[in-house]
N, C-alpha and C positions, 0 to 999 in steps of 0.2 A: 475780632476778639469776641470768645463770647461771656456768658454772664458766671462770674463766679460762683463757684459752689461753696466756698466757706463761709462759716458759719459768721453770723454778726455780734457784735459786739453789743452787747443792751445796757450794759452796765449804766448808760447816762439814760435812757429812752424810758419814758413813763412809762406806765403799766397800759394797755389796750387792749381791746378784745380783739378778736378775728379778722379779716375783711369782712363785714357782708355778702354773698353772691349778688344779692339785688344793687349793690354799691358798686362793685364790681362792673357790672353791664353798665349801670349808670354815667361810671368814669370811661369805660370801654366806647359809649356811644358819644362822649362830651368828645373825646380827643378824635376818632374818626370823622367827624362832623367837623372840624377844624382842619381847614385846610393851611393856614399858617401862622401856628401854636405859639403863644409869647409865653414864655415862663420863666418862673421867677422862685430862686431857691435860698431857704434860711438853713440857721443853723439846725434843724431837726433833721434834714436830708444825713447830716455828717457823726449825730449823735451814733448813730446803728456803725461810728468806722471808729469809734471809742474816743471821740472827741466832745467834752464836755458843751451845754450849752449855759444862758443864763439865764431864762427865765423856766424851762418845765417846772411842771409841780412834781417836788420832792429829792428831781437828783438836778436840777438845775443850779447853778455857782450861787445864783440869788437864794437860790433854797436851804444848802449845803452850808453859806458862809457868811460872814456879813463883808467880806471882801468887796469892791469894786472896780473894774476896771480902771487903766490909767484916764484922764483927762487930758484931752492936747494941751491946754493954756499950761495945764504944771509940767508939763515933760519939755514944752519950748523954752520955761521961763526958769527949772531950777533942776539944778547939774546933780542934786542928789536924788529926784524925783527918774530922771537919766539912769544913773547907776543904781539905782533898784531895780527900775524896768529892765536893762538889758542884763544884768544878773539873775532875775528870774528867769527870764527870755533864754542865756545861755546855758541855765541847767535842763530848761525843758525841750529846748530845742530839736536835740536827738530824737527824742521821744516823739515830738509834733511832727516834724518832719519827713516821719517814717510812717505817717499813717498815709493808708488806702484806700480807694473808693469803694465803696461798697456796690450792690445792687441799683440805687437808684440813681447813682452814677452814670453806671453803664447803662442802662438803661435808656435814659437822657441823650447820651451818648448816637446810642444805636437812633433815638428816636429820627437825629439831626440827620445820620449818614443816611434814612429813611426818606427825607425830604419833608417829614411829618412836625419838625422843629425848626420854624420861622428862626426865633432868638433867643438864647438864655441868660438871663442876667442872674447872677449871684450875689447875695450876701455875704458870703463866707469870705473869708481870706486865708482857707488853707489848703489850697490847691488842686482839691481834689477834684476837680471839675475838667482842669487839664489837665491829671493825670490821668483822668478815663480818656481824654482822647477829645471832650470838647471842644471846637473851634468858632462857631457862630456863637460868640459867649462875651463877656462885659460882667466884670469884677467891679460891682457897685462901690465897695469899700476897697478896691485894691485888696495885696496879696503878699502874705507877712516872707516870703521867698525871696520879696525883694528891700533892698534898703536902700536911702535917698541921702542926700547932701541939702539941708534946708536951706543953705547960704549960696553953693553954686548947681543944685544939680543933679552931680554927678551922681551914677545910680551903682550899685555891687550887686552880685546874688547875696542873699544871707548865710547859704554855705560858705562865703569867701568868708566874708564876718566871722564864722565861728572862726576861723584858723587865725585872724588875728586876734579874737579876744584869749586864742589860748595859748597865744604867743605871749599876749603881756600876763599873763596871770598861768603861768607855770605852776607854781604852787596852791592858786588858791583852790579850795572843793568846799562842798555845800551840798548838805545832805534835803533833797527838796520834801516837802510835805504836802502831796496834792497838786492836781493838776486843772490849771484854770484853761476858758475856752481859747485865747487866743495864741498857746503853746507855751507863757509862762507856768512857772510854778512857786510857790508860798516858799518865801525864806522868812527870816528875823531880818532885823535892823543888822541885828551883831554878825549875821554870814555877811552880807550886803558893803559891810565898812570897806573893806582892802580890795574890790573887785577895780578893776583897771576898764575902763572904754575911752576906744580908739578914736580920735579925730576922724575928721571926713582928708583922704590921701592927698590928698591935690589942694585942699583950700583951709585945712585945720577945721571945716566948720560943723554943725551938731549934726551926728547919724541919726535919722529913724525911720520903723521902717515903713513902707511903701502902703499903708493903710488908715484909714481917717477914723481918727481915735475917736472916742465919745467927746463932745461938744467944739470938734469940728463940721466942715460941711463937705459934702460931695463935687467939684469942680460943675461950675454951671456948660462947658462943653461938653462933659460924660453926661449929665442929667440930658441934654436938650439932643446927643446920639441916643439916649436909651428911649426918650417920648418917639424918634422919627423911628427906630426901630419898632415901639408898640402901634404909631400910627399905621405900619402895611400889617399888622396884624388881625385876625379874625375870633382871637376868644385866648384868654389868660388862666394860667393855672400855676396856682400857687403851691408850692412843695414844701414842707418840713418850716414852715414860717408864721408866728402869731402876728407880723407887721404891726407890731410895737413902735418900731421906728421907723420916721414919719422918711426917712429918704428912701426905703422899698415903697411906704404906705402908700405915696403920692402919685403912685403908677397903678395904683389900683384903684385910687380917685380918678385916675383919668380913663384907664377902663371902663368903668362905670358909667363915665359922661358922654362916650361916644356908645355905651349901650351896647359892648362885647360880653357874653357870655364871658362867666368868672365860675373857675372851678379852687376850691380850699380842699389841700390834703394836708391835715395837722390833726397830730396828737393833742386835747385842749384847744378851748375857743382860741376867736382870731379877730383884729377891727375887723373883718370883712363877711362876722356870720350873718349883718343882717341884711348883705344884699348879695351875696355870692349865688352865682346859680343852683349850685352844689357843693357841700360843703361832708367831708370824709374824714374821720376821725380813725385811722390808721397808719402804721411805721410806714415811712415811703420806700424802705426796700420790700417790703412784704405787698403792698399793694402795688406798686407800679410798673414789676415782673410780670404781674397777670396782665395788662393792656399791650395787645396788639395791634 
């Protein structure tokens, strides 16, 4: 497959100058000089596929709203914290679901079929990683495509999900306002009231889906495959991520401690400007095209 010609979507992507050509060769000699690349992708890789993020400056959800993500403890513990979430979730759905990877995708992609990408771990949880075609890959935070059974289990696609939420709610519609990063969108309390969510099939227990909400943790057998994957590694590069959050951040503390070159490509600073090898203040589809 090769690398898309359409045009990207900026609508969410700060403002930024050019590549540099001297940044250019710089990243051009970091990833050649690596013989097996750990990298590690945020939400800024996804921003350029018209997927909101939350922290840039200006069009980020923190910037735009004073909204905030759901919390795990409220969505386990209260049935109407539930039925907001997945009524958001099911007007934006369509819309999230249909998004594409862009350039730095494929990219990534091609690097792996290349033999030039050791591992890539993502942040994101909206699939675009595997739908470029990624396979040496590890979804940090899991992947909003899929839904779980918290009582026994049992797992669905989220496309099956939509067909029963629009089985029980035939009639109801909700005009959405704004689209948040993790594929919901902004209702009122008053759209939210009469929305219908389905039990879990087999055991009646709470659906959610497959991704670790804000003030949960990352399962300590993902975190302890992602360190033995960084440990056959030889140098980390950081794509479209200010590692804000400390479950990406900590692999780039451990980076650091076995003394692997570290490369930042991010719009706006990062925890990692003051000891990154190199650090690149450009869109990752527009700069990680040019590396060969």
């Amino acid at each position: 497959r090769s690398v898309s010609r359409a045009s990207p979507n900026l609508t969410f992507v700060p403002a930024c100058l050019p590549p540099d050509p001297a940044e250019v060769e710089e990243l051009q000699r970091f990833v050649s000089n690596s013989k097996r690349l750990f990298v590690m992708t945020g939400a800024g890789i996804s921003t350029e596929s018209g997927i909101p993020d939350y922290r840039s400056e200006g069009v980020g959800l923190y910037a735009r709203t004073d909204r905030r993500p759901v919390q795990h403890a409220e969505f386990v513990r209260s049935a109407s914290a539930r039925q907001r979430y997945w009524a958001r979730n099911f007007v934006g759905w369509p819309q999230f679901s249909s998004h594409q990877p862009n350039k730095a995708h494929l990219v990534l992609r091609d690097w792996e079929k290349l033999g030039k990408l050791h591992w890539l771990v993502t942040q994101n949880v909206d699939a675009l990683h595997t739908k470029a075609g990624s396979q040496r890959m590890t979804e940090l935070h899991g992947c909003t495509h899929r839904v779980f059974c918290l009582a026994c289990g049992d797992q669905i696609l989220r496309s099956e999900l939509q067909e029963h939420f629009e089985a029980l709610n035939p009639t109801w519609k909700a005009e959405a306002f704004g689209l948040a990063p993790d594929g919901d969108v902004f209702l009122t309390d008053e759209q939210v009231r009469n929305f219908q969510v389905p039990a879990c099939r087999k055991c009646g227990g709470i659906l959610k889906p497959d991704v670790t909400f804000f003030g949960d943790t990352v399962s300590q057998e993902k975190v302890s495959f992602v360190h033995q994957r960084l440990a056959e590694s030889d140098s980390m590069l950081i794509a479209g991520s200010s590692m804000q959050v400390y479950s990406g951040y900590r692999f780039a503390l451990a980076a650091r401690e076995k003394k692997l070159p570290i490369a930042v490509l991010n719009i706006g600073p990062t925890r990692l400007d003051h000891f990154a090898s190199l650090k690149l203040n450009s869109r990752c589809g527009e700069l990680l095209p040019l590396i060969v």
